[in-house]
N, C-alpha and C positions, 0 to 999 in steps of 0.2 A: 504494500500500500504506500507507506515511502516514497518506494523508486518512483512511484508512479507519481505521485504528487509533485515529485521533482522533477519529473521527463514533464509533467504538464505546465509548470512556470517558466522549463526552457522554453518549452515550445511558443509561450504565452508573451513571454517577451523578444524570442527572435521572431514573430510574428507581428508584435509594434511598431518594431526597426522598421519590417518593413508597409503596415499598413498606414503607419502613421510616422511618413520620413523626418516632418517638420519638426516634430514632439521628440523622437527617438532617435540617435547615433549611434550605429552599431560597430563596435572598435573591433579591426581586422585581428586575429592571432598569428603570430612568428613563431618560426621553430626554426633552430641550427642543431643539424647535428655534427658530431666532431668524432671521425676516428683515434683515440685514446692509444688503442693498440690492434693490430690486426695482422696476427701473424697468419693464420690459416682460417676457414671455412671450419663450421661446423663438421664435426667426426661423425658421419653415416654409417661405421660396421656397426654391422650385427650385435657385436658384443661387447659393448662400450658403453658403460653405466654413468649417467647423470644424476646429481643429486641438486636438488633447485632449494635455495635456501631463501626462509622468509624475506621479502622487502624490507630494507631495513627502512625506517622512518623518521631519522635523523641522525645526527653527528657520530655516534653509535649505537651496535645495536644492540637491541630490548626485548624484553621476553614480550610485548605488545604489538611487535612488527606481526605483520602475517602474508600470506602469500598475497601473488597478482595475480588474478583471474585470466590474464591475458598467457603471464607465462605459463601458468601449468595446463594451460589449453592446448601452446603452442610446441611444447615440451612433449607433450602425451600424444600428441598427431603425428607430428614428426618422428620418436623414437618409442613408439607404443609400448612396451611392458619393463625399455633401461630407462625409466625416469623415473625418480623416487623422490617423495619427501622426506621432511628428519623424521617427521609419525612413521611414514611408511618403509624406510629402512630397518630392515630388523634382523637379528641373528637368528639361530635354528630355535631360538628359547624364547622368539618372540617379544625377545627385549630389544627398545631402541638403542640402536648403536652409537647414536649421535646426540647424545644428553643434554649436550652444551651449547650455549650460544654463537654462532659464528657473525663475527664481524663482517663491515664489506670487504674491508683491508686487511686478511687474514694475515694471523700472527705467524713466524717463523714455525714456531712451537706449536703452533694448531697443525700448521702445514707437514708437518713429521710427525704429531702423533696420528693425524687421518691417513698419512701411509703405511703408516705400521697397523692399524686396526681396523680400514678399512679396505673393501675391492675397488674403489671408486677409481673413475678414470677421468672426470670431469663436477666442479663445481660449479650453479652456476649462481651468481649471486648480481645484487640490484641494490640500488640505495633512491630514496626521494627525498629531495630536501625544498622546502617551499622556496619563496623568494626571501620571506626577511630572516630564514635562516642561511641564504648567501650572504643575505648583505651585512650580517655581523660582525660587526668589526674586534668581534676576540676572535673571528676563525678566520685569519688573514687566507688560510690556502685556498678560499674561493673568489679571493680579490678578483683574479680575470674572470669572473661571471657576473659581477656586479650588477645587478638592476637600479635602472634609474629611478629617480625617486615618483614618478608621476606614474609607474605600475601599476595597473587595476589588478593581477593575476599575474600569475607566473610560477613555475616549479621547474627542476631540473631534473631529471631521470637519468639515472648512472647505472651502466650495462657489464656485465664482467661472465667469460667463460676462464674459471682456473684450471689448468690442464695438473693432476693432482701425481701423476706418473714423472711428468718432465718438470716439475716443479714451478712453472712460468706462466704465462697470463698469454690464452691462447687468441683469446677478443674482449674488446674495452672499448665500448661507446660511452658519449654521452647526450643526452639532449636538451636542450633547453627552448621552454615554451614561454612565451610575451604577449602581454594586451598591455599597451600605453595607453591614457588618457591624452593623445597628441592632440593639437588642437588642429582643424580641418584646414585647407586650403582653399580661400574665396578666389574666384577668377575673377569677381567683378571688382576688389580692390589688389588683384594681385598679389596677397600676401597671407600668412597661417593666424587666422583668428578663430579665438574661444567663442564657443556657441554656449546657448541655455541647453540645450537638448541634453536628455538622460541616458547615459551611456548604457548601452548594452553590451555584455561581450560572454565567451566560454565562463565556463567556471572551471575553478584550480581540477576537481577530476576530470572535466572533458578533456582539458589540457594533455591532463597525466597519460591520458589513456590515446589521445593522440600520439604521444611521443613514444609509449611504447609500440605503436601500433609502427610508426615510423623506425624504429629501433628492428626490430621483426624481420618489416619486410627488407632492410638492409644486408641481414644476417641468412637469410633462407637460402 
């Protein structure tokens, strides 16, 4: 009931934009994606086990992250029965093998004991970070993705296959998604002037789910 209430106010206001131009400004969304690292193509044998690790949902990760619907969709088509999660990995006893939290950025120490206790041949792992947790100025390492201050929306989506065998980072996107509140372009005074009209534009999850959708079709 929710979703639905929600899909009907998008609908409800990308609908004003356009029945009512005068009243309603509807702000275009940006996405750049950035090769990170990209040494090969997804591993297509047979016998080559993924494990897809919650979305982590900020600076680090938390027992609160949970999966992306997009990836274990796209994970479970593509390699039908080697894609696991951390629930669904399990030893002969039924016990999860993977107890513990894994960051985006896995640790040295995570990365050696997952080869010594597990079969795994690939991790894959994602991080979300909104916009005003770029713009933080305690986490300088996201200075180059800086959002301008006039942002209506925006989030960044960070993409990672760990090749868990060769110890290295086999693919690494990332993406980032923008709505500015720019001011329009009049032809009749030649120059960028601020309107009353009420902005419309995505919201942070159509966003999200753009960029991974764009993330995806990259990688296939």
């Amino acid at each position: 009931m929710k979703k639905i209430i929600i899909f009907s106010c998008i609908l409800l206001f990308s609908g004003c934009s356009i029945l009512f131009p005068s009243y309603f400004d509807r702000k275009p969304a940006n996405f750049m994606v950035q090769d990170l690292w990209f040494t090969s193509n997804l591993d297509n044998n047979n016998d080559v086990k993924y494990l897809l690790n919650p979305t982590q949902l900020n600076y680090f990760a938390s027992s609160n992250d949970n999966y992306n619907e997009q990836l274990v969709e796209f994970f479970s088509d593509e390699f039908k029965n080697n894609t696991y999660t951390k629930e669904s990995y399990k030893n002969a006893d039924g016990k999860i093998i993977i107890p513990f939290i894994l960051d985006y950025d896995l640790s040295k120490e995570y990365i050696e004991n997952l080869q010594k206790t597990t079969d795994l041949d690939y991790i894959v792992l994602s991080k979300i970070l909104s916009a005003d947790q770029i713009n933080n100025p305690n986490v300088p390492q996201y200075k180059h993705l800086t959002y301008r201050s006039n942002v209506l929306a925006g989030s960044v989506v960070f993409f990672k296959v760990y090749d868990l065998k060769n110890k290295t980072i086999a693919i690494e996107i990332s993406c980032k998604s923008s709505v500015y509140d720019d001011p329009d372009f009049d032809f009749n005074t030649n120059q960028y002037e601020d309107n009353t009209k009420i902005a419309t534009y995505k919201s942070e999850i159509q966003l999200i789910k753009k960029c991974f959708k764009r993330v995806l079709r990259k990688i296939k």
